[in-house]
Biotite code that builds the C-alpha atoms (Angstrom):
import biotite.structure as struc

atoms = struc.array([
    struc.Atom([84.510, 36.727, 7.454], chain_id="A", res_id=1, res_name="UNK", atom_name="CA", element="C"),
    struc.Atom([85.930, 34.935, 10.468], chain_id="A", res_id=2, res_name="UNK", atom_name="CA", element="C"),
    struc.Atom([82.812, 35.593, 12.257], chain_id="A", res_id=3, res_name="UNK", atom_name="CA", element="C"),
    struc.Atom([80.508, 33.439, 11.318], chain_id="A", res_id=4, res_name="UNK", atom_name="CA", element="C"),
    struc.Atom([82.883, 30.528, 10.996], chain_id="A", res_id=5, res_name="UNK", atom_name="CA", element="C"),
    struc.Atom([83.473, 31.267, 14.831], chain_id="A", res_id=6, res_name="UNK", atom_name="CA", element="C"),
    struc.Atom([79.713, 31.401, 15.637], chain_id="A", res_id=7, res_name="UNK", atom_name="CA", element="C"),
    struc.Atom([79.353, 27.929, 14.298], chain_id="A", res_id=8, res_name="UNK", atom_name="CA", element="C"),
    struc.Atom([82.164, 26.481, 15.939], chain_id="A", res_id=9, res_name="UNK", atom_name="CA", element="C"),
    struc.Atom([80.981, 28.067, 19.194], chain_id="A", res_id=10, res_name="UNK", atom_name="CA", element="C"),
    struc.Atom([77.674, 27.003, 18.977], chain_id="A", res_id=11, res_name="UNK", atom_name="CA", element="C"),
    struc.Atom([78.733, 23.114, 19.297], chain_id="A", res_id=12, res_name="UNK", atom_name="CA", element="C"),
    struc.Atom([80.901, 23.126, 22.365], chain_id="A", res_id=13, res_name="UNK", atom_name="CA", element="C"),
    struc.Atom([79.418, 23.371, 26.263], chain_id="A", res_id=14, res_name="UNK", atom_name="CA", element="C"),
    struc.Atom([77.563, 26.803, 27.751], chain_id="A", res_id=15, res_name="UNK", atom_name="CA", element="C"),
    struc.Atom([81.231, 26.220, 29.969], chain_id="A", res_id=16, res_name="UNK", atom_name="CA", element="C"),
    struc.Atom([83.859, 26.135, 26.795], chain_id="A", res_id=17, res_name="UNK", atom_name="CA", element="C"),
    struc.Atom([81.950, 29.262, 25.465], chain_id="A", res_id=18, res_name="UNK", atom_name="CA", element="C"),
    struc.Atom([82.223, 31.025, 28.811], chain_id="A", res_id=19, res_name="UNK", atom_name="CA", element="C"),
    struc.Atom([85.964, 29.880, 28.751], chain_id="A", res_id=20, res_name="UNK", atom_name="CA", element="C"),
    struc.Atom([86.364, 31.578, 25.378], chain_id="A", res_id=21, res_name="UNK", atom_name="CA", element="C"),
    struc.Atom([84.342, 34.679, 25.832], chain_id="A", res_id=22, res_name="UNK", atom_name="CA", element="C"),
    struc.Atom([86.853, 34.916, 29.094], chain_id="A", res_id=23, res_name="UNK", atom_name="CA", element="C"),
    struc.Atom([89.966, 34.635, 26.842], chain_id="A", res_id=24, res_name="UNK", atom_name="CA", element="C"),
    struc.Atom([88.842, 37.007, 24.262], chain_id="A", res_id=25, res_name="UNK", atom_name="CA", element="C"),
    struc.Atom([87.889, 39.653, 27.278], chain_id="A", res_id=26, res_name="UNK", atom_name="CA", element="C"),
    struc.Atom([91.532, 39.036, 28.398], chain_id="A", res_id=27, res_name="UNK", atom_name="CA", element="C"),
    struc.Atom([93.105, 39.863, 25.100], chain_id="A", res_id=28, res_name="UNK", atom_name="CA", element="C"),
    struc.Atom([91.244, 42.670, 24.452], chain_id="A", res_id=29, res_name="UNK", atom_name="CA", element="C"),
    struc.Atom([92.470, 44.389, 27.645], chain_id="A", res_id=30, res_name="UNK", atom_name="CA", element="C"),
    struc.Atom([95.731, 43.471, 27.176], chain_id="A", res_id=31, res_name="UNK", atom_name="CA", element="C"),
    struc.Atom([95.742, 45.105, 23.717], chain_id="A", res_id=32, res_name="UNK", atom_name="CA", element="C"),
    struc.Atom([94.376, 48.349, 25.359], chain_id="A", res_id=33, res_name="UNK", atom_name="CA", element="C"),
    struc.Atom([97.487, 47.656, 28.536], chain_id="A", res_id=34, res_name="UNK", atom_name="CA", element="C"),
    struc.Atom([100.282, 47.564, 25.970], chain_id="A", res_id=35, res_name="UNK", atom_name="CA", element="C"),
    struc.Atom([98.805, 50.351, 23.243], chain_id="A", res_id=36, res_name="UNK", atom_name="CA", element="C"),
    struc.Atom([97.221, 52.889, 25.017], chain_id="A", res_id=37, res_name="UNK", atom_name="CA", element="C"),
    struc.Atom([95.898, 56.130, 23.366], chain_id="A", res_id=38, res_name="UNK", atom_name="CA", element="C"),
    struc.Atom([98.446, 58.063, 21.897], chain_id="A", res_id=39, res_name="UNK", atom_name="CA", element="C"),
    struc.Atom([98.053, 61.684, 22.194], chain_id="A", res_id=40, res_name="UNK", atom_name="CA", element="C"),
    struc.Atom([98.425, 64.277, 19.250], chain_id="A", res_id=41, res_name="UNK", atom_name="CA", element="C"),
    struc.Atom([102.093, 65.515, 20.315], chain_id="A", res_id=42, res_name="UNK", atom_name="CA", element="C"),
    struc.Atom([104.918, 63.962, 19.657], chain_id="A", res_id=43, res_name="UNK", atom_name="CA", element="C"),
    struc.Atom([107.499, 63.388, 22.610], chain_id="A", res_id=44, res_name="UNK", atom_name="CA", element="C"),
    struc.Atom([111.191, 62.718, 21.970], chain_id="A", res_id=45, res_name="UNK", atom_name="CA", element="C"),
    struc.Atom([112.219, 59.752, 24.735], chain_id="A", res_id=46, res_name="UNK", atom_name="CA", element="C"),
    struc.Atom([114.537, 61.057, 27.019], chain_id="A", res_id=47, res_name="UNK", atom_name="CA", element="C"),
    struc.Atom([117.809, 58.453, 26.275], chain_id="A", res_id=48, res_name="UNK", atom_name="CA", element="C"),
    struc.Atom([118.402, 55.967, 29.171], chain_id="A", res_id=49, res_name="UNK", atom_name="CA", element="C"),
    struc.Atom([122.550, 55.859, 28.353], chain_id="A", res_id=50, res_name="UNK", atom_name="CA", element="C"),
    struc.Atom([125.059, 56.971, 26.437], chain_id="A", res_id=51, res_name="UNK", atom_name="CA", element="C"),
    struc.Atom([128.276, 59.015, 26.307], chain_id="A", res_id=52, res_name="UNK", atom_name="CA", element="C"),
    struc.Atom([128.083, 61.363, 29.489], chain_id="A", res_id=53, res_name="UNK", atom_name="CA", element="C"),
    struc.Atom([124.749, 60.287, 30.995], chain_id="A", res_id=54, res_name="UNK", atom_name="CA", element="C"),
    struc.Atom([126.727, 59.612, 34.097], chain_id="A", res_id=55, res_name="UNK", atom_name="CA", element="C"),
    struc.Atom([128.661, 62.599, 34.347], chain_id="A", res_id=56, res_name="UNK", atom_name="CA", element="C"),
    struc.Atom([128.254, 65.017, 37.615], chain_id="A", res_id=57, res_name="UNK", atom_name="CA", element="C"),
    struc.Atom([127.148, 62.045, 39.384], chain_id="A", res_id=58, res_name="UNK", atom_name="CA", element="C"),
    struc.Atom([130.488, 60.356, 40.428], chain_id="A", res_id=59, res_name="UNK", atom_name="CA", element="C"),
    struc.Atom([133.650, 61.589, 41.855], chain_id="A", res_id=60, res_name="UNK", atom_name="CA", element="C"),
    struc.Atom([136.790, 60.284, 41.801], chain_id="A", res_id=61, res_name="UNK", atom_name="CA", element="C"),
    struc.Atom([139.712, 61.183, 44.179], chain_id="A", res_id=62, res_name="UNK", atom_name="CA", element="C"),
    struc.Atom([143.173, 62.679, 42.563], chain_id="A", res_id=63, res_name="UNK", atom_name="CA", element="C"),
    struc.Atom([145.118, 59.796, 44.037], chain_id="A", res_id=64, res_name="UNK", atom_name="CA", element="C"),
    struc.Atom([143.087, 57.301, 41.973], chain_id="A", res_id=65, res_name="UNK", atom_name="CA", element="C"),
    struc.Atom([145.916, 56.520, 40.070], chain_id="A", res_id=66, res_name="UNK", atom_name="CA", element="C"),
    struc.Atom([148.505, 56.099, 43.036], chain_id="A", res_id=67, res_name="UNK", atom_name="CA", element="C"),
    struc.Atom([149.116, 52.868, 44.785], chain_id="A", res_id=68, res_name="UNK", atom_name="CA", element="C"),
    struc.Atom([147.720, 51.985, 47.820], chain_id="A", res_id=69, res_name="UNK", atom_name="CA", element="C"),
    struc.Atom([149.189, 51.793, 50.917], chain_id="A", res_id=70, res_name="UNK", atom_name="CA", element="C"),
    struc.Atom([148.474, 48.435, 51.776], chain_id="A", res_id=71, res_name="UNK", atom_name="CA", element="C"),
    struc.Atom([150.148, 46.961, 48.615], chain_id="A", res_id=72, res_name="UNK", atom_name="CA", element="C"),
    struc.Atom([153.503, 49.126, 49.018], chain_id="A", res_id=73, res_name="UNK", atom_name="CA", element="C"),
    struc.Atom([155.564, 46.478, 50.707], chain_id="A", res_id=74, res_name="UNK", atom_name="CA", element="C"),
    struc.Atom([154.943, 44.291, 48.068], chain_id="A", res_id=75, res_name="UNK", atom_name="CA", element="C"),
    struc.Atom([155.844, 46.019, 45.601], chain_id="A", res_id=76, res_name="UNK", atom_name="CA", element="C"),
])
């Protein structure tokens, strides 16, 4: 088992290095509960960010789009 082989180790180094590492292994442990946190029974389909038509109703275009503008008519 890994601990008893820490124990030891631990038990050679400064009161300060063992506060240091107790520290660390607090600071792990909560991120490990941050990034997996308890996942209920039901399953829940994520809701797609993008794709084909996520943007559609939410821009208009006007129906001379296409036409030339009238600052660029003399030049052409």
């Amino acid at each position: 088992m890994v601990q008893p082989a820490l124990l030891e180790k631990l038990e050679d180094h400064s009161e300060a290095l063992q506060s240091e590492v107790l520290q660390y292994v607090e600071l792990l442990l909560q991120s490990k509960r941050v990034a997996s946190p308890i996942q209920s029974t039901e399953s829940v389909e994520p809701k797609p960010l993008h794709g084909y038509g996520s943007w559609e109703g939410k821009m208009i275009m006007s129906d001379d789009f296409d036409e030339p503008m009238e600052e660029f008519k003399e030049n052409m």
